[in-house]
N, C-alpha and C positions, 0 to 999 in steps of 0.2 A: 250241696250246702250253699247256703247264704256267700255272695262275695266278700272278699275282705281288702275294701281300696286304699287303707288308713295303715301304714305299716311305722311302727317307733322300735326304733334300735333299743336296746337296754344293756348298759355295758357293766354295771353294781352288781358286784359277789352275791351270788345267793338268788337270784331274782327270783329264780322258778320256783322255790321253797318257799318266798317271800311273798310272792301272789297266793299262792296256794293259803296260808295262814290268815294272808288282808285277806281274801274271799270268805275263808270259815268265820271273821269274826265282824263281818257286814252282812252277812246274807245265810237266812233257813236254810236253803239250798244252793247245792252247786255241785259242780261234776268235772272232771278232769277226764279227757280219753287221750291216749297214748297208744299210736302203732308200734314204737320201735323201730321203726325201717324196717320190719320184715319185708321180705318179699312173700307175697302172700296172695293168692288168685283171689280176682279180682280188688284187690288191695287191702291193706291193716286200717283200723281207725286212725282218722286224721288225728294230731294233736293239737286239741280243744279244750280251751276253758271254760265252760258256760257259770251260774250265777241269777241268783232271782230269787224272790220273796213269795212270788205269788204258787200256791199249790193247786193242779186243774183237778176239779170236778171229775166223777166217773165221766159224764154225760161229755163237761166239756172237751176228753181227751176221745172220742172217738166223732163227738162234733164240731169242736172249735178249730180253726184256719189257724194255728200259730206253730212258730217255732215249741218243740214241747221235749223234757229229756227227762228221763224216768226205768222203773223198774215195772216190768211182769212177774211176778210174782207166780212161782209153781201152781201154788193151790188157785191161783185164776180158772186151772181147767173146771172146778167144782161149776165155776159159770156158764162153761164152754158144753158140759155134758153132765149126769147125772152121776155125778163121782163127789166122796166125800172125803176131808182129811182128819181123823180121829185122833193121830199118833201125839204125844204130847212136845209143846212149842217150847224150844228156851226164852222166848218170849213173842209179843207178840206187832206183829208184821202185816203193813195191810197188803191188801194182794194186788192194788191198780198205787204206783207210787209215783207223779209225773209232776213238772212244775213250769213255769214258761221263763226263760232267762231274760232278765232286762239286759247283761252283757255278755256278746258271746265271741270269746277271740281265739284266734288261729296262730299257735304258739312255734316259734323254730328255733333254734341255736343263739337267732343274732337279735331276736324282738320279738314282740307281738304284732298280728293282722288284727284291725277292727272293722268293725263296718260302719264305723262312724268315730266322727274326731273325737281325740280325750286331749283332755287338759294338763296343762303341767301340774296344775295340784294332784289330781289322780297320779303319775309319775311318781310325785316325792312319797306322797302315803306308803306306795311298793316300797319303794327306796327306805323311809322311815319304819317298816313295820319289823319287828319283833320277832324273833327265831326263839322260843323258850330252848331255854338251854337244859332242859328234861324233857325229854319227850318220852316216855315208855313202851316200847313195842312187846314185852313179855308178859308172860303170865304164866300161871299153872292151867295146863293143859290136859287132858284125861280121853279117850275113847269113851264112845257110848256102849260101844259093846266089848268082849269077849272074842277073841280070835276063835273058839269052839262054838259059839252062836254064830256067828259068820258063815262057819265051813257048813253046820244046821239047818242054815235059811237057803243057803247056794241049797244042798239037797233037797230042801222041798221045793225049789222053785225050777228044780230038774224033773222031780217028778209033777210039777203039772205043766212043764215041754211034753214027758211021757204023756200027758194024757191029751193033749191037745191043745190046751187052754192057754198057751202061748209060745211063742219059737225063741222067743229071745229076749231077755228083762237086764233093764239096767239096772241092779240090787245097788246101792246104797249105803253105808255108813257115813257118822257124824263123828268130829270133835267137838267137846265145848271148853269154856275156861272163864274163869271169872276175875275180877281186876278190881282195885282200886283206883287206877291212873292209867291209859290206855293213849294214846296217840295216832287216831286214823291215819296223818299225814304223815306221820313218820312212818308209821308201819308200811303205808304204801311205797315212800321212797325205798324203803329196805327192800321189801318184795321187788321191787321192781330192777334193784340191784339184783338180787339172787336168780331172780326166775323173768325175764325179759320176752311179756308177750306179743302178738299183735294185736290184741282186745284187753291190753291194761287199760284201771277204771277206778278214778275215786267219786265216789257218790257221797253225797251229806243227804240228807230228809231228816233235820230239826235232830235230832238224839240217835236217830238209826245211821249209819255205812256201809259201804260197800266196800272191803279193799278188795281188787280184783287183778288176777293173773289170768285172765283167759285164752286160752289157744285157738276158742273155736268160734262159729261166728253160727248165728240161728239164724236169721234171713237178712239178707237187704232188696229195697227197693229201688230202681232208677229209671224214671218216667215208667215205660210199661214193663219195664223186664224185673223179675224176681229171679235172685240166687237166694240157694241154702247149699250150705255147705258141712254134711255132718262127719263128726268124726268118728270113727271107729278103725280101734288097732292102735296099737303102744310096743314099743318096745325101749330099753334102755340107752343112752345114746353109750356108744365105744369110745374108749381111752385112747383111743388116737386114730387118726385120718383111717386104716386101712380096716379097724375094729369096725367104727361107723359104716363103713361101706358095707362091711359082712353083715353087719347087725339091718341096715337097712336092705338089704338081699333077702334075710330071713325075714324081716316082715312082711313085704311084697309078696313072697313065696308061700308066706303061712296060709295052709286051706282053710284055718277056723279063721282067723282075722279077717280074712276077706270074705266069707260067710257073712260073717259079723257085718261088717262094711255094705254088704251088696242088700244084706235084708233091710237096713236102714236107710239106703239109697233109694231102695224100691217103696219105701214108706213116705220119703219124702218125695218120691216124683208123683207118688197117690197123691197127695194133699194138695202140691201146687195144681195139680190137676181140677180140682176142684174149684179155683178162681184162675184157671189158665184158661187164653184158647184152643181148642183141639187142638191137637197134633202138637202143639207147640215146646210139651214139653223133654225136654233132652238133658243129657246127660254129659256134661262138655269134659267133665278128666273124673275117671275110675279111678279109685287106688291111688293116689298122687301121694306119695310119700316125703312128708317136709320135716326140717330138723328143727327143734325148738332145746332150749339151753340145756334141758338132761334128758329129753325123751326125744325120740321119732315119729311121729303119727301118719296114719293113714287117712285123708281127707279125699271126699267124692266133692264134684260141686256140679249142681241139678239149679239149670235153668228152663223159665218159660216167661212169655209175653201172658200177661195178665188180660181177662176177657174187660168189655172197657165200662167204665164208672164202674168197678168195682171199691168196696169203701173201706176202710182200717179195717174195722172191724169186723167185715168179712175174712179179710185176708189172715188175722190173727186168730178167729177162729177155726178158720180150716186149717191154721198149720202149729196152732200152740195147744201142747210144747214142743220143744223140739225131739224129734223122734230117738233119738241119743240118746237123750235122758228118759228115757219112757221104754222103749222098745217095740216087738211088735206083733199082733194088733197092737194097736197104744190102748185101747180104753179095756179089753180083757186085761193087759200087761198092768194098767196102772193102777186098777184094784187087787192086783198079786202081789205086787210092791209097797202097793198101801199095808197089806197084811202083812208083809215080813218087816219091813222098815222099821226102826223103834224111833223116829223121830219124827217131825214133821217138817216139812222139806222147806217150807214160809219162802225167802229169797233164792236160795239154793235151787240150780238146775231151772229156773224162769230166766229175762230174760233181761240186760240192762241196752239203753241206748237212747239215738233221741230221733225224732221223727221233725220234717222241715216243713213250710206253710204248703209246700205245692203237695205234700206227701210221702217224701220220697221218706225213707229213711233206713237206718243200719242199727241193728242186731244183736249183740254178742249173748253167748251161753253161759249164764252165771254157775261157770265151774274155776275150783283151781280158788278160790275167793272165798274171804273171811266177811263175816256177819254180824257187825257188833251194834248193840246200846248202850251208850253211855250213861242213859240216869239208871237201865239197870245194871249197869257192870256186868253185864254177860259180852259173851260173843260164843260165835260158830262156824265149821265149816266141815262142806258134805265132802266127800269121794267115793266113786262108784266103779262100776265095770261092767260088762256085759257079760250074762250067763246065761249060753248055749246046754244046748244035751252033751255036748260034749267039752266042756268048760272044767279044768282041774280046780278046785277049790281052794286049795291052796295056792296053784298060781296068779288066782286073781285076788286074792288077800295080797299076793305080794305086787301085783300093781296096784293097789290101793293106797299102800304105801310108800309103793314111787310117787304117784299123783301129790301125796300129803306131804313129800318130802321137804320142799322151798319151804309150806307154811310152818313146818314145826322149826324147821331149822331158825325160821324169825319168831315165832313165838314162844321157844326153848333159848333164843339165844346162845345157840352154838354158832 
């Protein structure tokens, strides 16, 4: 990313809640990314504020030279390959969402980085702006579906494993919920208390959000080298140091998890392959087992050196979406889940981040993250799982529920 030579202390309560609300109420757009300090291969999102009015053209985000931050959108694959999405939307999402930031600053404990000077008036604004003292993060919340429709879909989508038509599908369920008074920015700071990732994300696009808790990351770029990093494998994290240990021993150990893991590792070394050169693509940690705030996951991370003047929009084609969320084959897989699914997937399981003038850019997997509109008082958010031939149906209903845990707890308000 861009340098940041311009660094202003900020020492006024509140500040980071205080930018975040001056941003919402200057600018269409803007986005917040937060690593968290995880420690995280190849590393967590920087924490960055961007900001900007202008929104880029289909054309100009895979030809224009600029700094650009934005969403992929699930149903983009409809672009990528001859796949449709029927299921019906809580509303409606475009599927290329990207904007150019006139300000983009580099946030830590003690100030912000800029990449160019700001003025003291800009200072006092932060200083001067308004905390509403109501922010609403709750609502009524409902499943789309039925725990017996669930356990229904997992079985037919074992029986066409039986038949060949696919090894492995990320099946899918949704929440929705409806609101009178809604607060993205608070709701992200709550989430972000509760469930602390390393691909936290606030997105604005004029009426549409993002909140996001992401664990996982879809690809990055830097100069020639491509990572993906997918995840597959959950388990619950233990009640104390020796719990965690055991629990993290059984995940490692598990033959379906790492099934799991390895068929989507193999998915994703196909793809980069595709805009890599020969040989180049590898598999730099298997199985790598990392702890996030109530779960453990299993993360692989598959690099290669990209074949040269290859363009965006190559690269986003051979590898979107992310194989996680799809399964594999992906395009048999993702007409299987288009029929079981009873939603339409719009943001959910695409991809959020921002891309820099040279190219380079990072990724995150829009999971674990709520989807709302505020002129229409809806919102949503997906959870999925993978389901093998030999997948209990019930126990992945009950990680589904892990996954949905953080967000209900902030939009139940317990």
């Amino acid at each position: 990313m861009s340098a940041y030579p311009f660094f202003y202390p900020i020492t006024f309560p509140q500040w980071k809640e205080k930018l975040l609300y001056w941003a919402d109420s200057r600018f269409s757009y803007f986005a917040l990314t937060q690593g968290n300090e995880h420690s995280y291969p190849q590393n967590p999102f920087d924490s960055c504020l961007f900001a900007g009015n202008k929104e880029l053209s289909k054309n100009d985000l895979w030809q224009k030279r600029a700094f650009k931050v934005g969403v992929l959108g699930y149903d983009f694959k409809n672009q990528i390959e001859k796949l449709e999405s029927n299921n019906p939307e809580f509303f409606s999402l475009p599927d290329l969402c990207f904007f150019v930031p006139e300000l983009i600053f580099k946030i830590d404990s003690e100030g912000i980085y800029a990449s160019s000077r700001l003025s003291a008036e800009f200072l006092s604004e932060i200083e001067t702006q308004v905390i509403p003292e109501t922010g609403s993060v709750t609502c009524k919340i409902s499943p789309q579906i039925t725990r017996e429709s669930y356990l229904k879909s997992v079985q037919s989508i074992q029986n066409e494993i039986s038949e060949g038509n696919t090894y492995e599908a990320n099946f899918c369920q949704a929440y929705s919920g409806e609101f009178e008074t809604w607060s993205p920015i608070a709701a992200f700071l709550r989430l972000n208390q509760l469930s602390r990732m390393p691909f936290a994300a606030l997105f604005k696009a004029k009426n549409n959000w993002l909140v996001s808790a992401s664990p996982e990351r879809f690809l990055k770029k830097s100069g020639s080298s491509l990572i993906a990093q997918p995840i597959k494998g959950t388990i619950r994290r233990g009640e104390t140091a020796s719990q965690d240990l055991e629990n993290q021993k059984k995940l490692l150990a598990s033959e379906k998890e790492r099934a799991e893991n390895l068929m989507i590792t193999d998915l994703m070394r196909n793809d980069l392959a595709r805009v890599s050169k020969t040989g180049s693509v590898r598999v730099e940690e298997l199985f790598g087992i990392y702890p996030f705030p109530r779960v453990l996951q299993m993360i692989s991370t598959v690099c290669s050196e990209l074949k040269p003047d290859t363009s965006l929009n190559e690269i986003i084609r051979a590898t979107f979406p992310m194989g996680s969320m799809t399964g594999a084959p992906k395009i048999s897989t993702m007409k299987i889940i288009e029929r079981e699914e009873s939603f339409r997937r719009g943001w959910f399981s695409g991809a959020f981040g921002w891309i820099d003038e040279s190219g380079d850019f990072d990724f995150s997997v829009i999971i674990r993250s709520i989807i709302a509109d505020l002129e229409a008082k809806k919102l949503y958010f997906g959870v999925g799982s993978a389901i093998t031939i030999d997948a209990s149906a019930a126990q992945e209903y009950e990680e589904c529920e892990l996954k949905a845990q953080a967000i209900l707890e902030l939009l139940r308000g317990n």
